[in-house]
N, C-alpha and C positions, 0 to 999 in steps of 0.2 A: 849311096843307097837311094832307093826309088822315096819317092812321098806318099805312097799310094801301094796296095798292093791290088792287082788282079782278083775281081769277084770272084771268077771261078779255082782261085790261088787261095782265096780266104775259105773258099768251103773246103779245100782240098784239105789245108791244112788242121781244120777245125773236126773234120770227119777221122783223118789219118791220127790223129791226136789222141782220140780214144779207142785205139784198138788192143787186144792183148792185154796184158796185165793190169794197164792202165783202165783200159772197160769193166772189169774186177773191183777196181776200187774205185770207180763210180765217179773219176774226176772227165770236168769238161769242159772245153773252151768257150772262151764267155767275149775275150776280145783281141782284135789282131790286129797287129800294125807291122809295117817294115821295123825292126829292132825291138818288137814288144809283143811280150804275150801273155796273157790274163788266164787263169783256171780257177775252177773253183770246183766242192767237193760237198754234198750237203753231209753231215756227219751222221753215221750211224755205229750200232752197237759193236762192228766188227774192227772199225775204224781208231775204238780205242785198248788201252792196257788195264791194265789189273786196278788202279787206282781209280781207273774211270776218265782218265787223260786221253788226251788222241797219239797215238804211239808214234814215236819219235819215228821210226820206218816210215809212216804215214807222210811223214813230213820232210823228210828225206826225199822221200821220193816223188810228191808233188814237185819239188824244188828243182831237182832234177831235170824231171820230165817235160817239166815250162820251160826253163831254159833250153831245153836243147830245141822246142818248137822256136821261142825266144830265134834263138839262131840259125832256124829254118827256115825263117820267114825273110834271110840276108841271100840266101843264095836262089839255083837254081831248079828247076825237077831235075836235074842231071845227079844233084848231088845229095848224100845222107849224113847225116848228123850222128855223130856217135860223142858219148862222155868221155872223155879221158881224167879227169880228176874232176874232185870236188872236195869242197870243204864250206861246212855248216856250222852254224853258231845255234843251240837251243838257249831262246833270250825268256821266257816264261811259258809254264805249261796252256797247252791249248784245251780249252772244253768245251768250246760254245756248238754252235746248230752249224756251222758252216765255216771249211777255209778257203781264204782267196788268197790266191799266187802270184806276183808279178814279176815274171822274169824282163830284163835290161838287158839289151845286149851294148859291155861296155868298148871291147874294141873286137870289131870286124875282122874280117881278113879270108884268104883264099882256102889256107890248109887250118888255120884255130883262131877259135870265136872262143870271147872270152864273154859271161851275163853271169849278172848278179839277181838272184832271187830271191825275194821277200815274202814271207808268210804271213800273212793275216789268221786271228781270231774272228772269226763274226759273232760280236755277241749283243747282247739285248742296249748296250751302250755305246756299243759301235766296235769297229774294228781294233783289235789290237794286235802290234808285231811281237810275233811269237819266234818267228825263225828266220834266218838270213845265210843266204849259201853264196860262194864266187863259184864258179863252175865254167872249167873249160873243155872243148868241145874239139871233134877234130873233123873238118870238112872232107868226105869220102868219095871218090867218086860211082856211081852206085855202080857204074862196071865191075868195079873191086869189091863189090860184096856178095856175089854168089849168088845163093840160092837160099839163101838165110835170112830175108827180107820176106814176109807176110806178104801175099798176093791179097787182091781184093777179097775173095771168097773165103780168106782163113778168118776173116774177123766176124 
């Protein structure tokens, strides 16, 4: 793995990170490394459930969505990142003003990346983990994905 990624690699991935569904709910890349990716989300009214909680989808799919940048940031522009499984722990309800995401990517590889994602709380006391995902991935080559990938101009 490089030690370093390419400036123009960190905005790409930073910008492509919030397009589509993702730009909806308002999550954004905060930091990027080779094997590591940061997101966070400031919380609003839409972001939670009935209780007043931030909704378990909410945090699913932060989880997700880091990781799979998480394991974008191993390969090359040739290649897309797709989930193939996941599985999430809800470790205590989330309510504060803001969550922070750290996907891991814990082993590498050509065809499946395996990252572990961490949820944060941010709250008036500091951060707490709320949620924790393993999440594997399946390296694509974007030959093989058609016509089904977002151009620039759809976002």
């Amino acid at each position: 793995m490089e030690k370093e990624l390419a400036p123009e690699r960190v905005k790409f991935l930073a910008k492509d990170f919030k397009r589509g569904f993702i730009a909806y709910c308002g999550f954004r890349a905060k930091k990027i490394q080779p094997g590591y990716f940061e997101s966070e989300v400031q919380l609003e009214e839409h972001h939670r459930q009935q209780d007043g909680f931030v909704h378990a989808g909410v945090l699913a799919t932060m989880a997700d969505h880091t990781a799979g940048y998480a394991a974008y940031t191993t390969v090359n522009e040739a290649v897309r990142i797709l989930s193939v499984e996941f599985k999430i722990n809800m470790l205590k309800p989330a309510y504060g003003r803001v969550l922070r995401c750290r996907g891991r990517v814990l082993r590498g590889g050509k065809q499946i990346i395996v990252v572990e994602s961490e949820v944060y709380d941010v709250r008036d006391a500091g951060e707490v983990l709320v949620a924790k995902a393993m999440v594997t991935l399946a390296a694509v080559p974007a030959e093989k994905m058609g016509a089904h990938r977002l151009s620039e101009t759809d976002s």
